[in-house]
N, C-alpha and C positions, 0 to 999 in steps of 0.2 A: 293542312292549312292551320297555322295559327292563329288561335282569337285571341281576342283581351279576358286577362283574368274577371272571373266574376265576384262579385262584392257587393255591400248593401248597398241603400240609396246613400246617408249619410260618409262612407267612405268614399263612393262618387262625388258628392259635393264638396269636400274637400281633396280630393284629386284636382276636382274641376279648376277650385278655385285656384290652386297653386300652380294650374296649368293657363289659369288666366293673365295671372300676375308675369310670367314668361312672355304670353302673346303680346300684351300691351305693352313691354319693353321692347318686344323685338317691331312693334307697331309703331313705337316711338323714333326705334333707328330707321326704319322706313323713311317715315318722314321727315327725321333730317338727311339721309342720304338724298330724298327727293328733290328738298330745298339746293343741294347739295350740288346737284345735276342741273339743276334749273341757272345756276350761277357760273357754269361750267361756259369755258370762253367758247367763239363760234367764229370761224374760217370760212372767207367769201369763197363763192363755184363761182372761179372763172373759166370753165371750160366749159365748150358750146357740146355737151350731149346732145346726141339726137336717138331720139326711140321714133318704133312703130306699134301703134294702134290702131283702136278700131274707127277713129277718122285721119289715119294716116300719120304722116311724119308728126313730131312731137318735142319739144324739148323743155329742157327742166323743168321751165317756167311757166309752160303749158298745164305742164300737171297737177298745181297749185288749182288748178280752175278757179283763180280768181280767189284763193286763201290767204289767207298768214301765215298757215302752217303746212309741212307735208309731214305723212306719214310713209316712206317707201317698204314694204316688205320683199327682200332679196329672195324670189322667189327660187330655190333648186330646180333647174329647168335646162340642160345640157344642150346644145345644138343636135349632137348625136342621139339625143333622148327621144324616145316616140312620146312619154309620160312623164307628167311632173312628178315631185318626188311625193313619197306618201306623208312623210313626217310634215312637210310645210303644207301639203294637202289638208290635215288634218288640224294646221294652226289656222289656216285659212278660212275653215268652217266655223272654228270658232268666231272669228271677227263680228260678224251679224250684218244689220243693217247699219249702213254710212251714216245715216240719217243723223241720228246721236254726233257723230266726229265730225260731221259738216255744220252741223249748228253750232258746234264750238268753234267755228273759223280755222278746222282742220282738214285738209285731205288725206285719205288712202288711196295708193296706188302698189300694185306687186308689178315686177320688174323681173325679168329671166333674160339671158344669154340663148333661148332658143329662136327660131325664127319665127317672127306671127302665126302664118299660117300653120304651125304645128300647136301654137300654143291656142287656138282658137278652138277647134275641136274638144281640145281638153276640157276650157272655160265650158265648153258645152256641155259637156258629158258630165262635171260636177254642178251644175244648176250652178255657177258665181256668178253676180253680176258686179263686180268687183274693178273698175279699172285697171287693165292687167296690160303689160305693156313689153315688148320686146327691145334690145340694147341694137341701136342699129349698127352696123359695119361700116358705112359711112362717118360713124362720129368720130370727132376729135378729139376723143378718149375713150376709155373702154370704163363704161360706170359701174361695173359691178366688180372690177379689178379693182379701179381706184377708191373705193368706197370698203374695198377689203372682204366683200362677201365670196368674190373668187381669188383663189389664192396660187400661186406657184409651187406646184410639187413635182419632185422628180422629174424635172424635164417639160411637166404638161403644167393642166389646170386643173384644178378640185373646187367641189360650190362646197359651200359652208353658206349653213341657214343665218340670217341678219335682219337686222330692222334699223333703217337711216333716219335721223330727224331732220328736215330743215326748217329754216324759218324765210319769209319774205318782206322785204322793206322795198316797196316800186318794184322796179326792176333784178335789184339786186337779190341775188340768192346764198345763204349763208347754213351751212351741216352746221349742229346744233350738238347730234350725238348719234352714235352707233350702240349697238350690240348686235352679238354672235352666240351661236349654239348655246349652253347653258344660262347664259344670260337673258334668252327667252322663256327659260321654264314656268309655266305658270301665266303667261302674257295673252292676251286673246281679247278681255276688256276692256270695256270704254275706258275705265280709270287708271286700268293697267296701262293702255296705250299712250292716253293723255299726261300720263306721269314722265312718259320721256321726254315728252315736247318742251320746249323751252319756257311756254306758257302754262305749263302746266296743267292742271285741271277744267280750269275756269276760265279763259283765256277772254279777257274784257269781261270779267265780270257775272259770268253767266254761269250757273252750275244747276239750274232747273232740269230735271228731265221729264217727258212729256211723249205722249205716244209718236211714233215716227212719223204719222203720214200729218203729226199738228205743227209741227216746226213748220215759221217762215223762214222764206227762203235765204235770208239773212239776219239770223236769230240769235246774234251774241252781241 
């Protein structure tokens, strides 16, 4: 195994500092790429999806629960799968408590191509309490194709890991932004998450954080 060379305190601190001066540039591009993303144009859904959940049939605009925003994570979850995949299992646990993303006038929901009741068990067996939702075969489109998290190969279908943004005005539903496999790396927090949304961080203004069971129920 390699470690870091050893050296005094003061060549540490100036390592440090010159490793500072890097961060807060590359902190800088962040945040204008953020700004960046946030200004990025956005495409009405006009096709009637329909999922299944744990109160039944469901569509897009069901899963707002009544938000501004949604958060989708394209869950790897095959029809022929007995088990989700480990790699978005493992982004999964990261997310935490809703509590934080719903006070920002955001929701989370994960999304798979398998069928409920395979994906149920699962849910159980990882402790999520996660709104986690199934692509139904009745819809009038296939959302995890159209949305690019499953893809055409060789003949078949392949998942590839994703995260959908959308935004809500009434009725109306509008994809804000995607990403796929590397483009999650690192992703799992609030501010992480909140940085794709089209609102970005603070959405109405709000960017307090507060323990999860203090939030009202409409707290931005």
């Amino acid at each position: 195994m390699s470690i870091p060379e050893i050296v005094s305190r003061e060549q540490w601190r100036a390592a440090r500092e010159e490793l500072r001066r890097k961060e807060e540039a590359v902190g800088r591009a962040r945040a204008a790429l953020g700004a960046e993303r946030r200004r990025l144009p956005m495409v009405e859904v006009d096709t009637e999806y329909v999922f299944e959940g744990g109160d039944g049939k469901a569509t897009l605009l069901d899963l707002f629960e009544g938000r501004a925003q949604l958060v989708v994570h394209h869950f790897m979850f095959a029809p022929e799968q007995e088990t989700g995949c480990p790699c978005c299992s493992a982004f999964l646990d990261q997310v935490g408590h809703l509590a934080h993303l719903r006070a920002r006038n955001t929701s989370f929901a994960a999304v798979s191509r398998a069928p409920f009741t395979r994906i149920l068990p699962f849910k159980a067996r990882m402790g999520w309490a996660v709104p986690w939702y199934s692509t139904d075969p009745s819809s009038h489109g296939d959302f995890n194709l159209d949305f690019e998290a499953t893809v055409e190969l060789d003949g078949g279908l392949a998942e590839r890991p994703g995260l959908s943004c959308f935004l809500r005005d009434h009725d109306r539903v509008f994809h804000t932004y995607s990403a796929y496999d590397d483009g999650l790396d690192g992703l799992g927090t609030l501010a992480g998450l909140l940085d794709f949304t089209a609102l970005g961080r603070s959405p109405a203004g709000s960017d307090r954080l507060r323990f999860h069971d203090e939030y009202d129920e409409y707290d931005f």
